[in-house]
N, C-alpha and C positions, 0 to 999 in steps of 0.2 A: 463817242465817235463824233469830230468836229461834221460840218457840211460836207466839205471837199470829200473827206474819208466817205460821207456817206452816198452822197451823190457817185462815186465809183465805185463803191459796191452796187446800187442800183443800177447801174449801166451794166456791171459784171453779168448780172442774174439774167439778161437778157440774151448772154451769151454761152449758155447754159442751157441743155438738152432738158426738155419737160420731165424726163421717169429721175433724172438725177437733180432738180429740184425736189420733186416728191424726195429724196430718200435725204436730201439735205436738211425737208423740215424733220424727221424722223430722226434724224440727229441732231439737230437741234434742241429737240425735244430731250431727248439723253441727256444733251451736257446740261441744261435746264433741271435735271431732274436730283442733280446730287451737289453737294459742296465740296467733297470730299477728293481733293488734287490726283492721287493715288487715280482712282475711277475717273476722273475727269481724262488727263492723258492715254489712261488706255481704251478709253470708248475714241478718245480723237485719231490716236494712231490707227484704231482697226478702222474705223469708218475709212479713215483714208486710203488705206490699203485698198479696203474691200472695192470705194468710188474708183479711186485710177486701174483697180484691177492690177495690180505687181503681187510682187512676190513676199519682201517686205516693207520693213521700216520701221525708224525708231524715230520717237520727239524725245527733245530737251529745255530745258529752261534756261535761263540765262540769270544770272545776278549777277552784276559789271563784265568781267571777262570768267567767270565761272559758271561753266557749263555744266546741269544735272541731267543724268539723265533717266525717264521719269517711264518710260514704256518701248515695251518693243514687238514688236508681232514678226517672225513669232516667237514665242517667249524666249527670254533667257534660260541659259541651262542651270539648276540651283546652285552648281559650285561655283559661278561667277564671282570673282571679287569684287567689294565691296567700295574697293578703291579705286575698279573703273568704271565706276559707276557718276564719278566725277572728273571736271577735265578743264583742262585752260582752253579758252577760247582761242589763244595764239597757236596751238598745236594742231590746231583746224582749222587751216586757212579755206578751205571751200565753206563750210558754215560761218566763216567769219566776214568771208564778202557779202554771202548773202545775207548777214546782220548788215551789215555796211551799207550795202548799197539797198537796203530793202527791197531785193529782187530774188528774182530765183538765179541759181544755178547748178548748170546741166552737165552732166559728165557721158557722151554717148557711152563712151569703155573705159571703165575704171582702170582695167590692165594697162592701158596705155597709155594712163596716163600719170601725171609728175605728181604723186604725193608724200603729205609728212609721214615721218615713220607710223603716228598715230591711225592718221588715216591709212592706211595703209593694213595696217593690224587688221580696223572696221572691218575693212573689202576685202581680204583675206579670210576672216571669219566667219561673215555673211556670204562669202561668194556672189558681190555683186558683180553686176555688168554694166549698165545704166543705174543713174544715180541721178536725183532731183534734191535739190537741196531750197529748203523754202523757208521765208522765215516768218516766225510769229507775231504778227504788227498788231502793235494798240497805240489806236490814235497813231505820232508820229515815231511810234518809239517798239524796236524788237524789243522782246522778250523771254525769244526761245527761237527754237526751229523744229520743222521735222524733215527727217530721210527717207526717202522711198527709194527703193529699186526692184532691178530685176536679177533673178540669178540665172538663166539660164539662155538670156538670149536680146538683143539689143534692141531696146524700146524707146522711141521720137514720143512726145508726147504734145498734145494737138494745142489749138489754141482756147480753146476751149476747156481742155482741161487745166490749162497755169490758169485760168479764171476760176476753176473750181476752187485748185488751192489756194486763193487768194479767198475768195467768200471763208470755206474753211479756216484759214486762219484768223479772221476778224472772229468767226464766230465761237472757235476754241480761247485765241486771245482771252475771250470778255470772260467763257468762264474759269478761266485761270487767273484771272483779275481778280473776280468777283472771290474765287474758293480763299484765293491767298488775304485777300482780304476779312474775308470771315476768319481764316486763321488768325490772322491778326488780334481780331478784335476777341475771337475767344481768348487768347493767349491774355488780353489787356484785363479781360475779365477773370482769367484765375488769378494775374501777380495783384490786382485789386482785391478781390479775396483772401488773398494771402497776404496783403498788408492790414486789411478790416481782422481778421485773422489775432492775428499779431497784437491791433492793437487791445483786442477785448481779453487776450490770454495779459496784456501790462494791467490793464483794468483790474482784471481779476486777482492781479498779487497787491495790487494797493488795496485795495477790499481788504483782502484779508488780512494786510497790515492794520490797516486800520482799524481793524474787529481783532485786532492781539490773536487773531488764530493763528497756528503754523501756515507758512504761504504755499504750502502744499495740501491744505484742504482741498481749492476747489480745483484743482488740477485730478484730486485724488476722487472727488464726486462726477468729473467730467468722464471720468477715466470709467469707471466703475458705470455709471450710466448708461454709453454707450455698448459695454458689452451686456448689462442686463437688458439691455433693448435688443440688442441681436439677437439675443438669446431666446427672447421672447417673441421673435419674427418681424419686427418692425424691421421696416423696406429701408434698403442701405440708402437711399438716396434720400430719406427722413434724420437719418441719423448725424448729418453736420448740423440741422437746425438744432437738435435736440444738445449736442456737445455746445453751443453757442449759448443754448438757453440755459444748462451746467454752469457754467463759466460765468452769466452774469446774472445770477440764480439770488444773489443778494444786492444787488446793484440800487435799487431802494433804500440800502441804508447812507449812500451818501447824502440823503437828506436828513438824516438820523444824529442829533447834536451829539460831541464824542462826550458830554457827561453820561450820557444815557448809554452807548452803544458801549464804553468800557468799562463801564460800572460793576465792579465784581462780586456786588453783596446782590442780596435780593432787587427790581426793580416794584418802585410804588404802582398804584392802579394807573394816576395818571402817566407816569414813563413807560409802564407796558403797554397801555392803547398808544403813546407815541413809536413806541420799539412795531407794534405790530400793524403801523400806518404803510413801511414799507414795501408790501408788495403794492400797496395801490400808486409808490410815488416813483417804480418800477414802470407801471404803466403807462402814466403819465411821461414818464423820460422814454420809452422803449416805443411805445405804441405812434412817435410821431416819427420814428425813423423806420422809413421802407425796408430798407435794407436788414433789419432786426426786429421787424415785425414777428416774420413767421416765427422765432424764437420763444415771443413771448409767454406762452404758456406755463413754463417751469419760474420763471420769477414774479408772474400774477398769482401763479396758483399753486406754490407747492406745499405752500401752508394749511390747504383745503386738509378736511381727514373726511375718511370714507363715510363713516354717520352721519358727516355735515355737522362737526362741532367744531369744525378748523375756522379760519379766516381768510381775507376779509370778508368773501360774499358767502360763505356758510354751505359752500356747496358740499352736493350729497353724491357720493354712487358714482356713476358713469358722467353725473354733471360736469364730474372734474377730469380736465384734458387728460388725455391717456400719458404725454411728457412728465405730466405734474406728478402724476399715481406714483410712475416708475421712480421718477426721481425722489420721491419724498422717502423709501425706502431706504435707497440709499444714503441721503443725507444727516439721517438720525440714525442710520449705523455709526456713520464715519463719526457724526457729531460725540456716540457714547464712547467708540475707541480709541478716544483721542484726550489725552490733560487739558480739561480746562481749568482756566485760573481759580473756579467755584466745586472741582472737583479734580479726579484723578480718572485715569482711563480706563473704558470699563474692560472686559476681558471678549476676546469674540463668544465664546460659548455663553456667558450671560448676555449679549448683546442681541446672539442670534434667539434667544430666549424670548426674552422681551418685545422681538421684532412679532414671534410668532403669536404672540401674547395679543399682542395688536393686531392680527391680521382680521380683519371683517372692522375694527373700530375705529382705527386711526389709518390703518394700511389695506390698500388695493389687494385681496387676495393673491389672486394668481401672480401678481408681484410678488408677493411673500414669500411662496412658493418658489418659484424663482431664480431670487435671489439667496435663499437658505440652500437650493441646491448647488448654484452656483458654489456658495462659500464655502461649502463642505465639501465640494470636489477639489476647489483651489487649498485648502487646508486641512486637508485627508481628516476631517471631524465626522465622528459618526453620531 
């Protein structure tokens, strides 16, 4: 709000009856209290209602000449269409002076007087009589309106009160400013997540080009992960970090020279302590980017095994993230049911075998559990 704007709202308030300050900070405090546009207009319409005392009223928003419309007191009936729910600003020539001329204006009787067919419909449906038509100013610029009337009998309204609607509108404006702008910016923050998204699901198929595995490994461990963790009650709202940490679960090996990483025969002692360098150079890559932090736990540590004979930090038991447990499960499923170039695929029933084989040594119990139920429900195996 530049000076001018604010210096006459300051002037306003002093033309403004004391109990109806008291009830303006009270709503203030309201529109203060949510971001959420939906709530924001209909605590502004009713407050309004309620201060001028009518009958009702609806606000709208404005985006160039495209009118929404966002609340009404009192309510709309549920079969309303959907369709006039929006509206050209030219169909409204009374809301559209008062966009115009950022003034109010006043209809004592609607019956009598000259409107568009639209308006027209309004005041027919509402059964107005008097009619205030005001607009939403921010800074020097509308960006909606609201309507008040009455249905039952013809209502002057004082000078005092167009100064209400005027504070009113500075003060609903801001938070319609404010919600639509948090819209915004959450909105920036999903297609930015859904680019980051994006780019660690290309990561992931070059990975596994790289590593000669089918490029549908780690899509197939992402995949599989996230529902062993549902399954096991991990909160939904944990379960994108854990699909991120899936996805770049080997990301370590791009420092991993490709004699060693495609090597199909046995590797020597010194290529296996370089082959098993990589969750730490995961770390080192992962752990300086904010945004892919929370992740890290399945490509630090999926390699841990539950005795603590895993790698690289040898952790034991519950030392190792509860991501890691889950995921290592699964990934030495996928790794046996799948042709590697050193082998041929193993069969589920020997795989789930061996998984059980492992459970307390290599693998997170109640993961084991688990996921052996899981598989034999997805593959009617008894």
């Amino acid at each position: 709000m530049g000076k001018s704007r604010f210096a006459a709202y300051e002037k306003l308030t002093t033309q403004i009856p004391a109990k109806d300050l008291s009830t303006l900070l009270k709503v203030s405090g309201s529109l203060a209290s949510t971001l959420d546009l939906k709530e924001i207009l209909q605590i502004a319409i009713t407050s309004t209602v309620e201060l001028l005392e009518v009958d009702t009223g609806a606000i709208y928003t404005l985006d160039g000449d495209l009118l929404t419309l966002g609340a009404t007191v009192p309510p709309l009936p549920p079969q309303f269409p959907d369709e006039l729910l929006q509206a050209s600003l030219n169909h409204h020539p009374h809301i559209q002076k008062a966009v115009s001329t950022q003034a109010p204006v006043y209809l004592k009787d609607a019956s009598v007087e000259s409107l568009s067919p639209e308006e027209k419909t309004v005041v027919e449906a509402r059964h107005l009589i008097s009619v205030l038509y005001f607009p939403l100013l921010l800074k020097e610029e509308a960006i909606g309106a609201f309507i008040v009337g009455t249905t039952g009998r013809v209502r002057v309204f004082s000078d005092s009160e167009i100064a209400l609607c005027y504070i009113l509108s500075f003060q609903v404006s801001l938070a319609i400013a404010n919600a639509q702008l948090y819209k915004r910016s959450q909105q920036a923050i999903i297609e930015l997540t859904q680019a980051y998204d994006a780019t660690l699901e290309g990561w992931s198929r070059v990975l596994d080009m790289r590593d000669h595995v089918t490029d549908q490994h780690t899509h197939r461990v992402a995949d599989l992960t996230v529902a062993l963790a549902r399954k096991m009650g991990i909160p939904e709202d944990e379960l994108r970090q854990m699909r991120r940490g899936a996805l770049m679960h080997d990301i370590g090996k791009m420092g991993i020279p490709d004699h060693i990483l495609q090597n199909p025969s046995i590797l020597s002692d010194t290529e296996q302590e370089i082959m098993q360098s990589h969750p730490e150079k995961a770390f080192m890559l992962i752990s300086k980017i904010d945004y892919l932090a929370p992740a890290l736990d399945i490509p630090y540590c999926h390699h841990e095994k539950w005795d603590g004979t895993g790698y690289p930090r040898q952790l034991k038991g519950e030392e190792i993230p509860l991501a890691a447990r889950i995921f290592a499960v699964v990934d030495v499923y996928d790794a046996l049911t799948t042709d590697r170039p050193y082998r041929k695929a193993w069969s589920t029933e020997d795989a789930i075998k061996y998984i059980q084989e492992q459970s307390g040594k290599h693998f997170y119990p109640e993961a084991v559990d688990a996921f052996v139920e899981m598989l034999k429900k997805s593959y009617s195996i008894t």
